[in-house]
C-alpha positions as CSV (number, residue, x, y, z in Angstrom):
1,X,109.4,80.0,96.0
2,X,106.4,80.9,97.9
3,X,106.5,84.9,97.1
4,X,107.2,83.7,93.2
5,X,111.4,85.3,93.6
6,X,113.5,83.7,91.0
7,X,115.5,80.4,91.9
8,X,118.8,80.6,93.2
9,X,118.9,84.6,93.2
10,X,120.9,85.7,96.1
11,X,120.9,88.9,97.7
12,X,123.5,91.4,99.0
13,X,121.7,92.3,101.9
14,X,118.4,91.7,103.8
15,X,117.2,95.2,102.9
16,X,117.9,94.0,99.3
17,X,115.4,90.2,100.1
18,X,112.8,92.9,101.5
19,X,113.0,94.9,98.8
20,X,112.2,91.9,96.4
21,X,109.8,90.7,99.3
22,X,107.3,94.2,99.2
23,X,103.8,94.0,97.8
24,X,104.1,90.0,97.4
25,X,101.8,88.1,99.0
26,X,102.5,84.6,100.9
27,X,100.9,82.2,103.5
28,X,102.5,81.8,106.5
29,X,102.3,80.2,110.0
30,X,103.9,81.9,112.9
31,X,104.9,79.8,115.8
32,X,105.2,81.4,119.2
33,X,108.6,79.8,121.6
34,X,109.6,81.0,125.2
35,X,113.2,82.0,125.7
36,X,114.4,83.6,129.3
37,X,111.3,84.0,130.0
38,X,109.8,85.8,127.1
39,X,107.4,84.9,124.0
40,X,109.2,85.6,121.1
41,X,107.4,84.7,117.5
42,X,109.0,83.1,114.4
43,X,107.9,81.9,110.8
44,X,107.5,78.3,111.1
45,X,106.4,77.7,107.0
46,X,106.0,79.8,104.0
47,X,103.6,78.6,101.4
48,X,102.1,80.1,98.3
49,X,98.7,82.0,99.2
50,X,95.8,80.9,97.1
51,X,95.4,84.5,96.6
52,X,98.4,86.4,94.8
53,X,96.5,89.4,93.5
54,X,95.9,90.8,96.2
55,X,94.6,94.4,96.7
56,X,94.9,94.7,100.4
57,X,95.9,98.2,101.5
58,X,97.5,98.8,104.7
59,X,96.4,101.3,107.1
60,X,99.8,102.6,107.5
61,X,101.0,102.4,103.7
62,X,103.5,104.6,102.1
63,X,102.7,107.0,100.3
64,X,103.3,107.1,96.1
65,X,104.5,110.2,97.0
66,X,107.1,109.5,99.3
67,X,110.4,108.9,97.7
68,X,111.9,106.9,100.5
69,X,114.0,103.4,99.1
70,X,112.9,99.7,100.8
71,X,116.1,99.9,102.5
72,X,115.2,103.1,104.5
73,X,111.7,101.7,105.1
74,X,113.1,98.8,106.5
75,X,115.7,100.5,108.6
76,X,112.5,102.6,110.2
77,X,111.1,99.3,111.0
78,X,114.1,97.2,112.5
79,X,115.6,100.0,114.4
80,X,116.7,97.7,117.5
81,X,118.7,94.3,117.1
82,X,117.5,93.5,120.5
83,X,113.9,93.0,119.8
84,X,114.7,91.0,117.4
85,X,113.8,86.7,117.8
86,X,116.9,86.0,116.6
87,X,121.0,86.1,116.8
């Protein structure tokens, strides 16, 4: 509800959420557990942002040139389950 995706959609994959996900903008707060001994980070809420049109541009922003899908993006991204917060 908070990034504005349609009710009750449901998604094959997480690449296929992410790909829904990219270039919308939402509020959230991060909350910061220990587990064996390391600091691992999770979202804790998601809420609209006051500010949906925004024009941020990230430093490290693809291209309009690159041809690459969300799902390859994302793969680049999450290349290690283990650094992942999460089972």
């Amino acid at each position: 509800r908070a990034a504005g995706l349609p009710n009750g959609k449901s998604y094959d994959s997480l690449n296929d959420l992410g790909a829904d996900l990219k270039g919308k903008c939402v509020l959230v707060t991060i909350e910061h557990t220990e587990y064996n001994g390391k600091t691992r980070e999770s979202v804790k809420w998601t809420n609209e942002t006051k500010y949906p049109n925004c024009q941020h541009i990230f430093k490290n922003a693809v291209t309009q040139t690159n041809t690459r899908t969300a799902p390859e993006v994302l793969d680049d991204i999450i290349d290690d389950d283990d650094d992942l917060p999460f089972d």
